[in-house]
C-alpha positions as CSV (number, residue, x, y, z in Angstrom):
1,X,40.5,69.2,39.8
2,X,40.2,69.8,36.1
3,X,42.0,66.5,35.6
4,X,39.4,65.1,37.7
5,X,36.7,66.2,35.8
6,X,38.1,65.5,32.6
7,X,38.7,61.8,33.8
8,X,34.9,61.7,34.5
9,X,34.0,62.9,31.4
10,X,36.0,60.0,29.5
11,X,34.5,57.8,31.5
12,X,31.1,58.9,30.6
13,X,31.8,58.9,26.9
14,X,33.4,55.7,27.1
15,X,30.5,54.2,28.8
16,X,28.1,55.7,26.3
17,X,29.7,54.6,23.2
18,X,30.1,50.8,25.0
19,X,26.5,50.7,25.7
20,X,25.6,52.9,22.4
21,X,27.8,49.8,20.5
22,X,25.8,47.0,22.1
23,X,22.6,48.7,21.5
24,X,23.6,48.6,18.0
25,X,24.8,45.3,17.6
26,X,21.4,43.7,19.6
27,X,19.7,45.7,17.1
28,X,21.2,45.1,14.2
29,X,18.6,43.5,11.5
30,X,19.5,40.1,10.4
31,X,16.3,40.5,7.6
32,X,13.3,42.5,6.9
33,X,10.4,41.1,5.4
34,X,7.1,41.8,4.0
35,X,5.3,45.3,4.5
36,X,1.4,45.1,5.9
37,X,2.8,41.8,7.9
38,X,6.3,42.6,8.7
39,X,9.0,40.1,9.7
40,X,12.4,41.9,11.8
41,X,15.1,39.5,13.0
42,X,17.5,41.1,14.7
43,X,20.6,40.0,17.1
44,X,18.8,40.8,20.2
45,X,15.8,38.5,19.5
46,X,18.1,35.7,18.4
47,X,20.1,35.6,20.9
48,X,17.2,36.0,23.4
49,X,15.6,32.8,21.6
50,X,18.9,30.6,21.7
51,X,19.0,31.2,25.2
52,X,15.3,30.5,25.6
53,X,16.0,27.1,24.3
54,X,19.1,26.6,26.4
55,X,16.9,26.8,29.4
56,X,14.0,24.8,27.9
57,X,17.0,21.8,26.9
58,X,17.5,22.1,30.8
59,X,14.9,22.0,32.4
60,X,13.5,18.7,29.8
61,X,16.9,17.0,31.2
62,X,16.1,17.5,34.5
63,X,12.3,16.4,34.0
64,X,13.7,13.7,31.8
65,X,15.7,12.2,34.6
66,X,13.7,12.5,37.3
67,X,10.8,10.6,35.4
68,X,13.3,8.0,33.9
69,X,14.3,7.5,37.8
70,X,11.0,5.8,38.8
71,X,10.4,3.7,35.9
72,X,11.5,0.0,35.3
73,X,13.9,-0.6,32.0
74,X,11.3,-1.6,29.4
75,X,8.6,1.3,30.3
76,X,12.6,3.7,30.6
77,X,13.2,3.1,27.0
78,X,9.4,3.3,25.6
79,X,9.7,6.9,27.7
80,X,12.8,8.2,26.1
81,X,11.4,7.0,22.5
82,X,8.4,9.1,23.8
83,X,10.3,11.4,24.9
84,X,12.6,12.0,21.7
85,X,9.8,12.7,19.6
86,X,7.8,14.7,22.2
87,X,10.6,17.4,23.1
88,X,10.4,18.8,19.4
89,X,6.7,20.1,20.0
90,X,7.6,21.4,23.0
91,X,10.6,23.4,20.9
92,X,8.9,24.6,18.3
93,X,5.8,26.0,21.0
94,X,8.4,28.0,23.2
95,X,9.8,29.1,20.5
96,X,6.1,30.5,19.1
97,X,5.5,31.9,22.5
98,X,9.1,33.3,23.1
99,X,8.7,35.2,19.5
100,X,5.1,36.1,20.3
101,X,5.4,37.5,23.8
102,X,8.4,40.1,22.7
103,X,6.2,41.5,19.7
104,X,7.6,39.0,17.0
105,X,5.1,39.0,14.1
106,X,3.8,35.0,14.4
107,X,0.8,35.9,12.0
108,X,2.8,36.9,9.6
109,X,4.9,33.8,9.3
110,X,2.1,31.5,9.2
111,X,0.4,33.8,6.2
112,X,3.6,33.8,4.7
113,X,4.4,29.9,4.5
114,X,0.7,29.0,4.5
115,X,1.2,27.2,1.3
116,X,4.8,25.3,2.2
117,X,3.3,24.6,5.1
118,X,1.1,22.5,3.0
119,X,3.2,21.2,0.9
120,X,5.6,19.8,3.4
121,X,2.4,18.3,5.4
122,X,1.2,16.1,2.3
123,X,5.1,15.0,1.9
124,X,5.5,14.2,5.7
125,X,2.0,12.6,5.6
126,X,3.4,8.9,5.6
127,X,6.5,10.1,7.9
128,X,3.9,11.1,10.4
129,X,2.2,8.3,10.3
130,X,4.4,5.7,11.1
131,X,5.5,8.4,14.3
132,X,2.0,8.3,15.7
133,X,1.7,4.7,15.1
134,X,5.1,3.8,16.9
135,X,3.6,6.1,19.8
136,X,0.6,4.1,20.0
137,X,2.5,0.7,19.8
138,X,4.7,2.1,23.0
139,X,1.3,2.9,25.1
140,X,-0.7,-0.2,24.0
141,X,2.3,-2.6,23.9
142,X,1.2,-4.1,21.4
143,X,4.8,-6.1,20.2
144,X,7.4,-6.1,22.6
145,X,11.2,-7.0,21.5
146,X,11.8,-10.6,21.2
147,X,8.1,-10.9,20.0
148,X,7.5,-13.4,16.8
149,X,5.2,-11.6,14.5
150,X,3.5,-12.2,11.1
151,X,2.6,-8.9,9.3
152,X,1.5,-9.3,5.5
153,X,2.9,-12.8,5.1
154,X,6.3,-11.9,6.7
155,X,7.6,-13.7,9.8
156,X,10.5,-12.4,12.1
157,X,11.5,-11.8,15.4
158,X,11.3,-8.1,16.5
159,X,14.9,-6.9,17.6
160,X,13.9,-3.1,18.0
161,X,11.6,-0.9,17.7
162,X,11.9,2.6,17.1
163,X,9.4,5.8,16.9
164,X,9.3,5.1,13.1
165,X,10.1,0.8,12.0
166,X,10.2,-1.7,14.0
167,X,13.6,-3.9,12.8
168,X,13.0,-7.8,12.6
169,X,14.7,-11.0,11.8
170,X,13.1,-13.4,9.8
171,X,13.8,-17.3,10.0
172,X,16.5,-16.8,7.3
173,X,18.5,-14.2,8.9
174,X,17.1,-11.3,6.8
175,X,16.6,-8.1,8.3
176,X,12.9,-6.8,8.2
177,X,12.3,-3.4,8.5
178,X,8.5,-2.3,9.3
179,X,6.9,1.1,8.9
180,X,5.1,1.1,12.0
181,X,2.0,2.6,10.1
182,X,1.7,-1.1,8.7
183,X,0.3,-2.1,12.0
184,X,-2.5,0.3,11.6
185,X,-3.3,-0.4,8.1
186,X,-2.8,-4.6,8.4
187,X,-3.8,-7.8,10.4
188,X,-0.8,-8.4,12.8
189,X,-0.6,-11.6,14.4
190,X,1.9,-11.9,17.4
191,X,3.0,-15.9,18.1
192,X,4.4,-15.1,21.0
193,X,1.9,-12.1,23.1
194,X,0.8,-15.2,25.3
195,X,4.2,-16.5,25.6
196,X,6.7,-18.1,23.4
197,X,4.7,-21.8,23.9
198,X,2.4,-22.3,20.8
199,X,0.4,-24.9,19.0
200,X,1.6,-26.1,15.4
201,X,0.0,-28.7,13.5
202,X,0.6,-31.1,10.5
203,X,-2.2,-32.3,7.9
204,X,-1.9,-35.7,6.2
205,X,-4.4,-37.7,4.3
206,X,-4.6,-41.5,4.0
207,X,-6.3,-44.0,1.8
208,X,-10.0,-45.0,2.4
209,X,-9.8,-48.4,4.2
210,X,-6.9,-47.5,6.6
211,X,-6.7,-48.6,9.9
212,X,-8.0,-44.8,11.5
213,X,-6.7,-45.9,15.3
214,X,-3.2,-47.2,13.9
215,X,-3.1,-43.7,12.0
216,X,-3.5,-41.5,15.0
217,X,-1.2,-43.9,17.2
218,X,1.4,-43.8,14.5
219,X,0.6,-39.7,14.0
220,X,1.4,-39.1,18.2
221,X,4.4,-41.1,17.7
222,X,5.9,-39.4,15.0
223,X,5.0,-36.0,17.3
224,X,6.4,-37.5,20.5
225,X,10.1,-39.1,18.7
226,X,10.6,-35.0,17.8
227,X,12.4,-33.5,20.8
228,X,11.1,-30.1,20.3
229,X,7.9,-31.3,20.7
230,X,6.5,-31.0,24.5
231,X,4.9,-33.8,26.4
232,X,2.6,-31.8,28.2
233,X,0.1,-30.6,26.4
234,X,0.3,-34.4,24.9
235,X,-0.4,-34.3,20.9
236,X,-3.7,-34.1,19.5
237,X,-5.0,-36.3,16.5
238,X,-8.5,-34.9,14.8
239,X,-10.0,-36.6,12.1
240,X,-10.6,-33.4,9.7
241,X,-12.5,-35.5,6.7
242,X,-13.6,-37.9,4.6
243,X,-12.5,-36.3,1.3
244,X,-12.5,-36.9,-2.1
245,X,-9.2,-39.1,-2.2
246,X,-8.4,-39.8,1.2
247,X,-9.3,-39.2,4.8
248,X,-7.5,-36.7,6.1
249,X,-5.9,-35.8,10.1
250,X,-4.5,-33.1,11.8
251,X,-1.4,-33.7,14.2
252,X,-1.5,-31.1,16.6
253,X,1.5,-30.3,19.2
254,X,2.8,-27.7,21.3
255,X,6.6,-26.2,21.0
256,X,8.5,-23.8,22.9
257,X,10.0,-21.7,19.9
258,X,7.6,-21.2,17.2
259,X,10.3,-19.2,15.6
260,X,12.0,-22.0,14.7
261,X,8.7,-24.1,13.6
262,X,9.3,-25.0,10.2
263,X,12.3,-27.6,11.5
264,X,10.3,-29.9,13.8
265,X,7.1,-29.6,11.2
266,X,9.4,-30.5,8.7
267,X,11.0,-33.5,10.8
268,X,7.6,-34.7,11.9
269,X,6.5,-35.4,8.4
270,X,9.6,-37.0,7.2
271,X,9.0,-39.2,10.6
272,X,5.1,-39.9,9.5
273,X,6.3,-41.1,6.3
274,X,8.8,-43.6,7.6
275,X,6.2,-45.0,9.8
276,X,3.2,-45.2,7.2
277,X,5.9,-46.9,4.9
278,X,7.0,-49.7,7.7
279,X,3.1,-50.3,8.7
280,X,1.8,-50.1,5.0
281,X,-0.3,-47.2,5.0
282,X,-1.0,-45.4,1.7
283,X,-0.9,-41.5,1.4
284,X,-3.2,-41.4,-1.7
285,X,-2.7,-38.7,-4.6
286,X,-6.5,-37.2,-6.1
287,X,-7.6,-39.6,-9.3
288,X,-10.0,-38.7,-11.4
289,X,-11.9,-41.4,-14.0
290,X,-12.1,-40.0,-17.8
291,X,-15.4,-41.1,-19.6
292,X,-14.9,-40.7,-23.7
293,X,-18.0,-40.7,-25.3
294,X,-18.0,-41.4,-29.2
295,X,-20.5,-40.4,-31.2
């Protein structure tokens, strides 16, 4: 019987000193700060965070996959880039709540990093930028990969396009990488937002007393010989002016890559200035008569 009771006891003590031990490890103070506005970390309230956030992780998996589920694969990946930058506001406001709604002192970390807070905002101030405006280029759709674009005299084809530069390749095979704030702060112009069929042209001047219908038949020629050059639209020939020097045309023509532009442009003149050579047709140069006066 005393045995018994003894046993009991033990077991009590044991227990006690188990529980006392935890007790005194969850509250064990990591660091004290401040006095008016106290911080207090302790184990407890860490741990009690980290699995907070373990939950949170979850359940944004789960509501990432069942949204990802119902979406095609261009709107799936403008989600998860979305997504990726969203998650870290929801974080940081469970972890404000979390701390808040078991007594943390929130007040007093915001007094007490008022000014880094700051600080870091002014630094981050470009950083930010560029986030927001890749956000906005993901709702609006304003350049999709594979578009051409032209952004502060730069051409290239966009490859991908992150939450904060858009990566391009321009004609030369040089990698282009775009803050995305430049499409807030510059003209963008997108070749290819109505499809990758666009309308190049060629200028050209001629001497005054050329034969204007053999030009423009000459001028569609050269446009149709060029096999990246579509039939339909047919070429367009406008007489611009009668300048100083010459009188001068537009070629206009449609090609399926504008990418590549600069080739057939390129081929198209070297083809109007065989033609004009073999028909006798002058490309004038500006001349200018000098009067001398002397006195």
């Amino acid at each position: 019987m005393i045995q018994e009771e003894l046993t009991e006891q033990v077991k009590e003590v044991i227990q006690e000193n188990i529980w006392g031990t935890i007790q005194d490890f969850l509250s064990y103070e990591i660091f004290y700060f401040g006095k008016d506005h106290s911080i207090k970390l302790t184990v407890g309230l860490l741990l009690f965070v980290i699995l907070i956030m373990f939950i949170t992780s979850f359940l944004l998996k789960i509501f990432k996959r069942v949204v990802t589920k119902k979406l095609r694969r261009e709107d799936k990946q403008k989600f998860e880039s979305i997504f990726s930058f969203s998650k870290y506001f929801v974080y940081l406001i469970v972890i404000f709540f979390t701390l808040d709604s078991i007594g943390f002192n929130i007040t007093a970390i915001f007094a007490a990093s008022a000014a880094l807070l700051v600080g870091v905002g002014l630094a981050l101030q470009t950083f930010i930028q560029d986030i927001l405006s890749g956000v906005f280029i993901f709702m609006d759709q304003t350049v999709h990969v594979g578009d051409i674009i032209e952004l502060d005299g730069k051409v290239g084809r966009v490859e991908e396009i992150k939450l904060r530069t858009t990566r391009a390749v321009t004609i030369d095979n040089k990698v282009l990488i775009i803050p995305n704030h430049k499409y807030l702060t510059s003209v963008l112009y997108n070749w290819t937002q109505n499809g990758s069929v666009t309308r190049e042209s060629v200028t050209i001047g001629v001497a005054y007393g050329s034969d204007t219908e053999l030009v423009k038949e000459l001028l569609t020629k050269a446009a149709l010989s060029n096999s990246n050059v579509l039939k339909e639209p047919p070429p367009l020939v406008l007489f611009t002016d009668f300048a100083d020097s010459s009188l001068n045309f537009k070629l206009i023509f449609t090609i399926n890559d504008s990418f590549q532009g600069a080739i057939p442009k390129s081929e198209i003149r070297f083809e109007i200035d065989r033609l004009f050579r073999e028909h006798n047709i002058n490309i004038p140069f500006p001349q200018r008569e000098i009067t001398i006066v002397k006195e």
